[in-house]
MIDREN-312112 format. One record per residue: x, y negated, z of N, C-alpha, C, O in turn. Coordinates in pm, whole numbers, plus 50000, padded with zeros to 5 digits. Example, Ala and Ser with C-alpha at 12.3 -4.5 7.8 and 13.67 -1.06 7.14 Angstrom:
<pts>
513195056950780512305045050780513205033050780514245033250846 512855022550708513675010650714512904999750787513414988650804 
</pts>
This chain:
<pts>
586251803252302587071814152357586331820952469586161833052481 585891810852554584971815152676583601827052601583391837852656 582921823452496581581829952459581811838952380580921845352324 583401841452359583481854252288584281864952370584571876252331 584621858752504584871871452579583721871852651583861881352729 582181864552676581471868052782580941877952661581131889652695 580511877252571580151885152431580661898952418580031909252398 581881897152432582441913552455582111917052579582081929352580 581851912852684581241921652772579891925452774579411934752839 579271917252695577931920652721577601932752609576601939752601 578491932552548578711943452417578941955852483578051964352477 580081958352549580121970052593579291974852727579401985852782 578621966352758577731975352887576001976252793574931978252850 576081975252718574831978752644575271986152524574541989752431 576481988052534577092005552447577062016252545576932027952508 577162013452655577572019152783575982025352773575572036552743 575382014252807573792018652836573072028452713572182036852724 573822024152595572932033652449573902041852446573792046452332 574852047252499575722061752501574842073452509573812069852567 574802083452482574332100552546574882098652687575742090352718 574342106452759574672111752902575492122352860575062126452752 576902131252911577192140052886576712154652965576312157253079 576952162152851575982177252873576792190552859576812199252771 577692188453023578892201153020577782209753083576562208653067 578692221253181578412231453261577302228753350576112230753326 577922223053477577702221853573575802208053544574852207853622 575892202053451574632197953445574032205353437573072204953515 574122218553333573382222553278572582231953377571372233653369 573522238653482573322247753575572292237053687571182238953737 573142226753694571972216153827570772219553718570022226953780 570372218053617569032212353545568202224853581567262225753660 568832235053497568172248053519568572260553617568722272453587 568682254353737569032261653829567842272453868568092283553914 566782268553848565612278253892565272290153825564722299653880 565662289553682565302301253571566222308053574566092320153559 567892300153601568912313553585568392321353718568232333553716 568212315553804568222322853958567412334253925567792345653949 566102331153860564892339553823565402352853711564672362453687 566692351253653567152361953571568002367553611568422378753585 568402358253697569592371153777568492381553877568552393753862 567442375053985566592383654054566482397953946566802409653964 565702388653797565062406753730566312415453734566192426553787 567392412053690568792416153646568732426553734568782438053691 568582423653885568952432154019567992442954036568182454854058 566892436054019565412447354052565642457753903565392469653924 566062454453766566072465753694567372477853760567222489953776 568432470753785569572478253819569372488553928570002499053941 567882481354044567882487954150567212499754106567492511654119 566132492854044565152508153981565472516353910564722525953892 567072515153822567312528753765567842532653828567572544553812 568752531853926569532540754033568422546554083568392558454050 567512543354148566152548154195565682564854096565302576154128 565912559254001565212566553864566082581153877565602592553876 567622576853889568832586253893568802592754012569592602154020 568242590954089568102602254245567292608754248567222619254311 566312603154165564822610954205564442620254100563522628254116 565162619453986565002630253862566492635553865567512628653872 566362651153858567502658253839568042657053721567302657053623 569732655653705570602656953587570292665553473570262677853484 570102660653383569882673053262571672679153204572682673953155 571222693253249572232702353216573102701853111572672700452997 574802703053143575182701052995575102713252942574842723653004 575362712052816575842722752734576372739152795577262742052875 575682745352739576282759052834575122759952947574712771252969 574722752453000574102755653176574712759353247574202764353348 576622758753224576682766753301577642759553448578332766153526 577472748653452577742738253537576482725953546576662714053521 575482730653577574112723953592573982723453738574792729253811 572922716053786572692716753946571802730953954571892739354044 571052731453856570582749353888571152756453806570452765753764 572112755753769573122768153661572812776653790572182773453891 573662792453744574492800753805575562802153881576482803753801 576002802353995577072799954046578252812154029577822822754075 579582813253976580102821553962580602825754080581112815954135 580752838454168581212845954236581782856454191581792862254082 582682859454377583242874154338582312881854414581662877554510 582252894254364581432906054441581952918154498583112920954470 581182927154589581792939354644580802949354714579862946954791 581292961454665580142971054723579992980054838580472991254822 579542977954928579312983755061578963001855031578033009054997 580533003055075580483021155073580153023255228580023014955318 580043038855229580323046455348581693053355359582173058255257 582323054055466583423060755474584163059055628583463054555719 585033061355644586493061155803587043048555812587893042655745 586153044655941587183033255973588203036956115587943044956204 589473028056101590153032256225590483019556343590983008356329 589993026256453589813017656529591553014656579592053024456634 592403003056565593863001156565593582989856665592742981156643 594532990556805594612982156871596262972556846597352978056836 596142964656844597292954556782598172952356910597572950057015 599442952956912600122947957001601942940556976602292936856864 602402940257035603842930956992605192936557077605522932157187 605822945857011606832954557063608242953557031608672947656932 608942959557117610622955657120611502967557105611672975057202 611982969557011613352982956966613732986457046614282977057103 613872996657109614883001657214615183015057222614513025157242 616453012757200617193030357171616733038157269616083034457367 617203053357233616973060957316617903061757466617603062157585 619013061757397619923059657507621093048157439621293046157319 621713042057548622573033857489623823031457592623793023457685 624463036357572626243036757625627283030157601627863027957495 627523026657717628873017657714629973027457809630073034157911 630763021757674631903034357702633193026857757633733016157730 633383034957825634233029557999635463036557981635183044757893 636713038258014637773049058087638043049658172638663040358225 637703062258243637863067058371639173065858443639263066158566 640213064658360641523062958444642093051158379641683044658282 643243049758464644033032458384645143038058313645653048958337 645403031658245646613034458131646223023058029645263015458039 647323023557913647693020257779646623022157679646483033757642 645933014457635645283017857523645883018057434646243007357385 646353033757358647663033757289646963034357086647583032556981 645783036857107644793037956988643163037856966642363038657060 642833037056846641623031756864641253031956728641733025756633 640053042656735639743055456599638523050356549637823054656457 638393042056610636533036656545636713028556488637843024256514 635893019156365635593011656343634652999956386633663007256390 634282990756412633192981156396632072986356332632332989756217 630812988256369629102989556310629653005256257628983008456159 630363012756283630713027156257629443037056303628703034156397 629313048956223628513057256292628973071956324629563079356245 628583075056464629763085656545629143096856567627923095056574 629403105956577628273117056665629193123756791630393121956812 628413130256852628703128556982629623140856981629403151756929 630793136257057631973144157061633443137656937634483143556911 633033125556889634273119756774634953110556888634383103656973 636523112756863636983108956879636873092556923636243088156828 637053084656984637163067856970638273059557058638413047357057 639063069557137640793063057164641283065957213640773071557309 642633065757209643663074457291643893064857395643873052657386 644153073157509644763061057638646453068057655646573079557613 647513062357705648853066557674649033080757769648933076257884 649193092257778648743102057810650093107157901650053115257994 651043101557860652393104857968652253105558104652443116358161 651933095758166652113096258316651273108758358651803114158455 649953116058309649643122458330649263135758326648443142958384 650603137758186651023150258186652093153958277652223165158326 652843144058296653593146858382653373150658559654133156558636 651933143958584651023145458713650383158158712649703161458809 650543167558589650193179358577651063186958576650833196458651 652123187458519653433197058510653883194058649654593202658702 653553181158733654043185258883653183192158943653593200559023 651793190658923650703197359054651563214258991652273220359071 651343220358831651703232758816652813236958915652573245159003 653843232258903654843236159011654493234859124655213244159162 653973231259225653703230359346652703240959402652373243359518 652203248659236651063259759251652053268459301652333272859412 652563269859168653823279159144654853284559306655133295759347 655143272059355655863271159461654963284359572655193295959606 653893274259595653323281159746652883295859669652783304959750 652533300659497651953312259483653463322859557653253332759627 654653318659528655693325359547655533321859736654573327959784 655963317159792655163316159940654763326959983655343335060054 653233327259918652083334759952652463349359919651943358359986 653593353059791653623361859785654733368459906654583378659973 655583361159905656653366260019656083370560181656683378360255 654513362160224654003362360292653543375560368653693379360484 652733382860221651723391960238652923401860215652403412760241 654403404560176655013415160210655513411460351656153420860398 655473404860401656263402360539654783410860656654873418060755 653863406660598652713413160667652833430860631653123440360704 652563430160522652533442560547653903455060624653733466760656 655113447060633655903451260688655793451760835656443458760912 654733441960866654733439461044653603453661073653513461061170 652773453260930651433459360990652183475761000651393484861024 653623479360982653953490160983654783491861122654863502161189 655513476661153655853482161234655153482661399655473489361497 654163473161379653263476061486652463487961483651723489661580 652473496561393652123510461420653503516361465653343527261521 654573513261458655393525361563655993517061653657173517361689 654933507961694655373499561793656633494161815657113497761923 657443485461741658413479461708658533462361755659373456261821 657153458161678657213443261734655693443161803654823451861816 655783430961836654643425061938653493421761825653653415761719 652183427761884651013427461803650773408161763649943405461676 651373399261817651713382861823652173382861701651253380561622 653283384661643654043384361563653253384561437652983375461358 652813402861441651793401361299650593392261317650243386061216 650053390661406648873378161403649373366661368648513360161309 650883358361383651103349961300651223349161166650693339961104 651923358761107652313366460975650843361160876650673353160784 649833372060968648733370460873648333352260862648303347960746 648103344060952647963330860964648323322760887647813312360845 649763330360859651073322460754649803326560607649333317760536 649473340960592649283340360451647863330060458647523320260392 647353336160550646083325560513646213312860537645253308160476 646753304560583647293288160561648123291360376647573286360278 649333299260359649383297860203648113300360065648023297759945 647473305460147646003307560043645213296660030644493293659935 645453288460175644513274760147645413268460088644893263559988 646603265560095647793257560007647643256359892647513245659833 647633275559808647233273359700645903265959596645833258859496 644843273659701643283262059627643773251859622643783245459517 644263247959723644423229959702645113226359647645053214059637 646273233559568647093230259423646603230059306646873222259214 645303245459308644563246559204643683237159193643693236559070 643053230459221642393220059281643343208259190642893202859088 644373206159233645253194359217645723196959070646323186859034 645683205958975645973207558876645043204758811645213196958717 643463211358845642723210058787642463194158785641883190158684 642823184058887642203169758872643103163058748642873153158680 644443174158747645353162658664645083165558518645573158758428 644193177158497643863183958354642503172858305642243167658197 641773172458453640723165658399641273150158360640563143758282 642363144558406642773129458416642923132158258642233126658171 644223144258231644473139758109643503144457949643773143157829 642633148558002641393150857923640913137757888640513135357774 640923127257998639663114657992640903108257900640373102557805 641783107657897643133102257832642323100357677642303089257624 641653112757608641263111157494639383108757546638643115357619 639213096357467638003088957487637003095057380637123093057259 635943103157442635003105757279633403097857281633073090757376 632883099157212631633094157191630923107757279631243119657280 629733099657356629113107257445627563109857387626633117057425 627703102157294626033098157211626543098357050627643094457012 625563103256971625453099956817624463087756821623353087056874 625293077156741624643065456731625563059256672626443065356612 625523044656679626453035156573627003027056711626253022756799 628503026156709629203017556807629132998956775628862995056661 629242995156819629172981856816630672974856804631642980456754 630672962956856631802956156867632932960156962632662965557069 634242957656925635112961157004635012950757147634642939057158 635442959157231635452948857366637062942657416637542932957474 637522956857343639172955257413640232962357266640142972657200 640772955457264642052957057164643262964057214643732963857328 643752971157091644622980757140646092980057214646542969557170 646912984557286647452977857398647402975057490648322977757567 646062966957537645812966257637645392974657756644502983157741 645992972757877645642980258031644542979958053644022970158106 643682993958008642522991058101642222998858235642953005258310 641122996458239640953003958416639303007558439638563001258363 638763015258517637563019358488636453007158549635223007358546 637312997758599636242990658655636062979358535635232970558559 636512978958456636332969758322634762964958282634122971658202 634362956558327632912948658310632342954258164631462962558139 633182946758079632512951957919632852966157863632322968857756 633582974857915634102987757865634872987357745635702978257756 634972993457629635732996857535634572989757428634712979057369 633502998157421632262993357325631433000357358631573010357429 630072994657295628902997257270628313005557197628273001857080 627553021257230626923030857136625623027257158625233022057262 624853030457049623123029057058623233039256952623983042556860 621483044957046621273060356903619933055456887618913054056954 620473052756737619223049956650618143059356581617143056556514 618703072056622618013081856502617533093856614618083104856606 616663091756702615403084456677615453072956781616103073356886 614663062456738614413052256796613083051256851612113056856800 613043043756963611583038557010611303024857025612053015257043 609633025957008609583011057047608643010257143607573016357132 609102999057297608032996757380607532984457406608102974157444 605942987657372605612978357364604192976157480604292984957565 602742965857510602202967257632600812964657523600532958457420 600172974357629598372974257560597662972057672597902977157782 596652963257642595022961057746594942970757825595042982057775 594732969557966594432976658027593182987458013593112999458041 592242978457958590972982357869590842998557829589933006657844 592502999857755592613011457621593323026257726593583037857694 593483016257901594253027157893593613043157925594263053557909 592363042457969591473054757945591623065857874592083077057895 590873056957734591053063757623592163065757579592183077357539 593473059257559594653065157526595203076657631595553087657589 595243073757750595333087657842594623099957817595183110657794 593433098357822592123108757713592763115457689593193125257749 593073108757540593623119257375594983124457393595353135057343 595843115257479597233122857508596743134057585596923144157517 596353136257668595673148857776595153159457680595553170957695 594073155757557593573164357492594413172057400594083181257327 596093164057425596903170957257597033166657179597523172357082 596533149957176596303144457017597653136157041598303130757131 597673138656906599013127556836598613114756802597943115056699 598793100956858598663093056833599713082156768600603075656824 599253082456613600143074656541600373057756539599533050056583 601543053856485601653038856555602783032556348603743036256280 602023025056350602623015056197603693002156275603102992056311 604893002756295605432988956284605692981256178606342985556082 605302971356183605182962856099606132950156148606522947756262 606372942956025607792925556025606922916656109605712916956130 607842908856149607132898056212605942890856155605082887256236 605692887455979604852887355918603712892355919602642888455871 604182906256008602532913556019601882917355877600682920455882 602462917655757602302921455648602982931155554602612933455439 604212937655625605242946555534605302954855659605612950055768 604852972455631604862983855726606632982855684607222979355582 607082988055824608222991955843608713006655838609573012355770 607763011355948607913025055964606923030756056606333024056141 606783041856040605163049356093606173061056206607243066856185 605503060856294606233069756453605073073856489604103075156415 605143076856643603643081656705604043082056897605103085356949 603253079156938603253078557077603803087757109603773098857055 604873081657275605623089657316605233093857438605303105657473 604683081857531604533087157691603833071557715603763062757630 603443071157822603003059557868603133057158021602933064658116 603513045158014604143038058165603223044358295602063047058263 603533046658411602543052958506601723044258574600843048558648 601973029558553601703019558632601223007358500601553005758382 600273000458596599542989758526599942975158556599772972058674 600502964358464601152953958494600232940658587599502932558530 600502940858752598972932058801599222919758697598342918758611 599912913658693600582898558649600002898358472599422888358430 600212908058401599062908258273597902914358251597122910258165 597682923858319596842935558308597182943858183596372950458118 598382942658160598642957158057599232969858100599232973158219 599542974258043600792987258038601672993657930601342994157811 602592997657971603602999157846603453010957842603453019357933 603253012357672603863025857564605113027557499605813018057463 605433040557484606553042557425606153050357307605723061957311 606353042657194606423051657058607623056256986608473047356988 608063067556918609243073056894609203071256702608273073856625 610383066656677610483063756547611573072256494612653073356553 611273078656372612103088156351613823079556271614943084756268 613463067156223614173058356192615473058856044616213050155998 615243072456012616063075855920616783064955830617993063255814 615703058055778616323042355695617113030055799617513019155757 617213033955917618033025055986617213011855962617853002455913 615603009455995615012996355886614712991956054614562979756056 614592997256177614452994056244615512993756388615853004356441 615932981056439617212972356513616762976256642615582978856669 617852976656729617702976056869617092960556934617412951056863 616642958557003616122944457044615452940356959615292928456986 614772943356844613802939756694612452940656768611912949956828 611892921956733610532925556790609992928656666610682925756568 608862934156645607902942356544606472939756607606212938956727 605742938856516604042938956526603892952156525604582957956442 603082959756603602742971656605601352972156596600672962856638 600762984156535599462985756507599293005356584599513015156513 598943006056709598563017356729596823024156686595883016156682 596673034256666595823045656595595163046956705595883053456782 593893043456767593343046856898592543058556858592663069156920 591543057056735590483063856694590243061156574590563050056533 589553071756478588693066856331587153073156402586633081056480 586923061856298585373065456363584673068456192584623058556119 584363076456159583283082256073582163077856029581413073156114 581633077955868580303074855858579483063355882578343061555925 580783053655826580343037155891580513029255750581233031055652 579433018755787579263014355635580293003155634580682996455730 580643002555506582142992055529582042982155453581092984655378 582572969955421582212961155317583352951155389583512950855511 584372940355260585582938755290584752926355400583552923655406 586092919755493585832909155575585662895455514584832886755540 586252895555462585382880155301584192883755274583852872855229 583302889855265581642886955282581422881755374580522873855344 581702880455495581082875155628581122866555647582262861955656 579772855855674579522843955703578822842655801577992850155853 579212832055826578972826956024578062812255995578512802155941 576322814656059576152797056048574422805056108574042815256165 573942795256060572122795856113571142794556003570382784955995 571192808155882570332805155745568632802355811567802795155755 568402810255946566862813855956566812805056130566042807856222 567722796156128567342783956252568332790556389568602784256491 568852807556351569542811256448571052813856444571362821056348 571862810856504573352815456498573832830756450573842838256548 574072834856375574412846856362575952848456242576682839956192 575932863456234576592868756090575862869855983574702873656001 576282867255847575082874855764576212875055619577342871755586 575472878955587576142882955411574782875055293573652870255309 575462876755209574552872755082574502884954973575342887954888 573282890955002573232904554930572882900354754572232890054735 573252906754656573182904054510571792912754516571542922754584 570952905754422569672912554372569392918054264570272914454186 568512926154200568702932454073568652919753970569252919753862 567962910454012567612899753883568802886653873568522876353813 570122888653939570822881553959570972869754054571562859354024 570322872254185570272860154269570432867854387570672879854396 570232858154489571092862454614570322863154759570022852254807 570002874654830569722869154928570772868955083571922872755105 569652862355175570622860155320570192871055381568982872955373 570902880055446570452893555518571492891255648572702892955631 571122888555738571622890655864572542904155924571892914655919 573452905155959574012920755978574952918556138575192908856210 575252931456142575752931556307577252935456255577272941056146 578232933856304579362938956266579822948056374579382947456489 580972958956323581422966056412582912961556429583432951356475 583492975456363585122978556430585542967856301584942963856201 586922965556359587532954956181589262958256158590182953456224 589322965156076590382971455988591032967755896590912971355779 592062957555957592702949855847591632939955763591142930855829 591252941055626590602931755558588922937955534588012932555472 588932948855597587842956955579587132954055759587792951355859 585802955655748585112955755890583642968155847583432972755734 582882970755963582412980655938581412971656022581742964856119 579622973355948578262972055954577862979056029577622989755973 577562979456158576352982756201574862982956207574132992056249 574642975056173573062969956132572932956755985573392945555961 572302963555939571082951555867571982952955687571692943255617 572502958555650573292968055553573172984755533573282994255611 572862983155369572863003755320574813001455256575602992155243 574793016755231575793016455149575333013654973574193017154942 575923009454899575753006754740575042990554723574732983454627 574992989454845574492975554827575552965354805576712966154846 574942954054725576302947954628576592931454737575572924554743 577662926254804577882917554878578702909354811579462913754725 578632896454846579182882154803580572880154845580612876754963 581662881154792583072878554864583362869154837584262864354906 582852861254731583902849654713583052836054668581912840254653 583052827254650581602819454646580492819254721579372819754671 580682818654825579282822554913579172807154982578192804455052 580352796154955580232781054983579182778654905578182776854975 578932777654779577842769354747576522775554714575682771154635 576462786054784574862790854778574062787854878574232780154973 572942796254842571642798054917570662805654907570622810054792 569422811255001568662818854921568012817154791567482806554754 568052824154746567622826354609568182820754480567702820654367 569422815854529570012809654430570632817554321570812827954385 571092820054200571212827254064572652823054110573102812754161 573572842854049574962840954046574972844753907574102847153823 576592844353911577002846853769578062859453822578942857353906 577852870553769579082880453779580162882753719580172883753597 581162883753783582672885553672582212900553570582132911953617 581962896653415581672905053313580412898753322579862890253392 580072908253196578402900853122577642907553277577962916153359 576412897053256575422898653399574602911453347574432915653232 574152916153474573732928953506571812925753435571292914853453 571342932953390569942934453361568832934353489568652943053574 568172921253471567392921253566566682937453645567072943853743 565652939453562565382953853609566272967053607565852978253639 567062965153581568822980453612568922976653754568742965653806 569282988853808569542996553939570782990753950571352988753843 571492986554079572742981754095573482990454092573053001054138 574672990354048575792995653972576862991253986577282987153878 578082988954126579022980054089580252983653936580512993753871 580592973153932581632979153798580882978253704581262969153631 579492985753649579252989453539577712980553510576592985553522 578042965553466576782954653467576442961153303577192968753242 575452957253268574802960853153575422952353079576262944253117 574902954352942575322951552827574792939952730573642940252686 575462932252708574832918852676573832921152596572812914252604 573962933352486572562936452394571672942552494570542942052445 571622946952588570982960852636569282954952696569402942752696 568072957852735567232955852738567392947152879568042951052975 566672934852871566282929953015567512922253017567652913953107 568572924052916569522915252936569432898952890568952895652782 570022888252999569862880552964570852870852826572082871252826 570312865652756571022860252591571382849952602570722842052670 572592845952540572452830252580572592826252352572912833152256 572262815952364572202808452202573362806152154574272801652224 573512808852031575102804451968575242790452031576422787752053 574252779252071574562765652137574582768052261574242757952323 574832777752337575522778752445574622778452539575012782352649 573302774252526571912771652633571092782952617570822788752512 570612786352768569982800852797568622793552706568432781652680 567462810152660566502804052626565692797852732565852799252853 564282786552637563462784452751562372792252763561622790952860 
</pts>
């Protein structure tokens, strides 16, 4: 029993010993750890050297050329005319009627009616309310009698005189007597003015009784409702007139302008004025200078203008601020080209303006230019620009000198004279072809 279990052990540790070693992963990687290492290195150095390969040789063009790193770049274009630019100084102005009235009643009474409407439009002399008119007809039918009274007075007076002035010629009464007589008439003569007088105040009372519009314009809101006692010292009055037709607007310019705008007013000239929406993009209505303030603001250095708007469309409000564009000057014979050509940077190492002029053979150069006056979307060249010369408006991000555009319509013939509008003809000589496969020739 003993030699057949020492037997089985000695059995299995010399199965143990003639087994395989096992041959997973992780041996395999301990064994040959040095060669994978050595294939991953090449692995890296090929990967590095084609990226290498990919920077240093340019992309081959797809199809078309026409999104290549040296394709054509498509732009918009534009042609530098001659013509009038106007020199417009910009400013920011406020509606304000010509005149604007608040309508009051001069005497107290009953507001017994009330003839206007709300946002109504009146002209001057309409009706707008009755005040209760009794008490002061009756303040008139008394002053009349009291005329009446002393005219009868006055008349009894001047026969009593002339009776004295007879009998002091046959010496009857004392020359005293008629010297009072006459006294009497002249104290009843002042009696009377001062009735006439007193009639006339009660004619005028009951005149103000009927309330009219003193201005053509549009009334506003009611202040006071009908019924009510008013009195002339009433803070808000009855309502509000503003005359819109014509309207002005004042608004303040640079001290700078005020020279030259004094100038041309002195010389006779009419200087026209565009209001424009707060947007600064929709004209409202076109007026023209009215007068200008006599004095210069220390605290801004401006001064205020008054421009007169004829206003017919009612398009412009009392208190309405508006962008205004006044007409200082046009200046003549200036080369123009829109404000989207103009680029700002350092093509030749220096800070400047410049444009990207189109060439006959389709490419572009950098031309430096001076700018002048600037007119809305248009600006005007002073230097380093002709007129007919063809400028870059739109695409001018991804160029450079000499770089090849592409023009909206078939491209222009290398050797043809520039022409805006009218590029040559895809058959026409010098024109460039492209292949039914879409690639220019080589």
């Amino acid at each position: 029993m003993g030699s057949h279990i020492g037997g089985a052990v000695i059995n299995e540790q010399e199965d143990l010993q003639t087994s395989p070693p096992p041959r997973g992963l992780k041996v395999f990687i301990h064994r040959h750890w040095k060669g994978l290492l050595a294939v991953i290195v090449i692995v890296l150095l090929l990967i590095a050297f084609t990226l290498y390969l990919r920077q240093k040789q340019p992309l081959a063009p797809p199809a078309g050329g026409r999104f290549g790193q040296n394709s054509p770049v498509a732009v918009a274009v534009a042609t530098a005319v001659a013509g009038d630019i106007e020199v417009k100084i910009p400013a920011l102005g406020t509606v304000t009627p010509l005149a604007t009235v608040t309508v009051r009643t001069q005497i107290t009474g009953t507001l017994q009616k009330i003839f206007f409407t709300e946002g109504q439009f009146v002209r001057l002399g309409d009706a707008l309310a009755q005040i209760d008119p009794r008490p002061y007809e009756a303040a008139l039918q008394q002053m009349q009698g009291n005329l009446q009274r002393d005219q009868a007075l006055l008349t009894n007076a001047k026969l009593d005189m002339k009776r004295y002035e007879a009998l002091v010629k046959e010496d009857s009464i004392a020359q005293q007597q008629l010297d009072t007589q006459r006294a009497l008439v002249d104290q009843y003569t002042g009696t009377i003015e001062s009735d006439q007088g007193q009639v006339n105040t009660a004619r005028v009372n009951l005149l103000y009784t009927h309330i009219v519009s003193p201005v053509t314009g549009r009334v506003g809101l009611r202040q006071v409702d009908q019924g009510n006692y008013v009195t002339p010292g009433d803070a808000n009055g009855i309502v509000l007139i503003n005359q819109l037709q014509p309207i002005t607007v004042i608004f303040s310019v640079p001290e700078d302008n005020v020279s030259a705008i004094a100038k041309r007013l002195h010389d006779g000239a009419t200087l026209t004025v565009e209001a424009l929406d707060r947007t600064n993009s929709t004209k409202i209505a076109d007026g023209k200078v009215l007068s200008i303030d006599n004095t210069i603001d220390v605290t801004t250095g401006t001064f205020k203008v008054r421009a007169q708007f004829a206003n017919t469309d009612n398009a412009l409000f009392p208190n309405q601020f508006v962008n205004i564009q006044l007409l200082q000057d046009v200046l003549t014979n200036q080369i123009i080209m829109p404000n989207a050509a103009v680029r700002r940077g350092a093509p030749n190492g220096v800070a400047s303006t410049f444009v990207y002029i189109v060439n006959a053979d389709n490419t572009v150069s950098v031309r430096p230019v001076t700018l002048g006056i600037v007119d809305g979307e248009r600006v005007a060249v002073t230097a380093g620009l002709k007129a007919g010369e063809i400028v870059v408006t739109e695409g001018g991000d991804r160029l450079r000198d000499g770089a090849s555009v592409l023009l909206p319509g078939p491209p222009r013939a290398p050797g043809a004279a520039p022409a805006p509008g009218k590029p040559a003809a895809p058959g026409a000589p010098g024109a460039r072809r492209t292949r039914p496969g879409g690639k220019p020739p080589q």
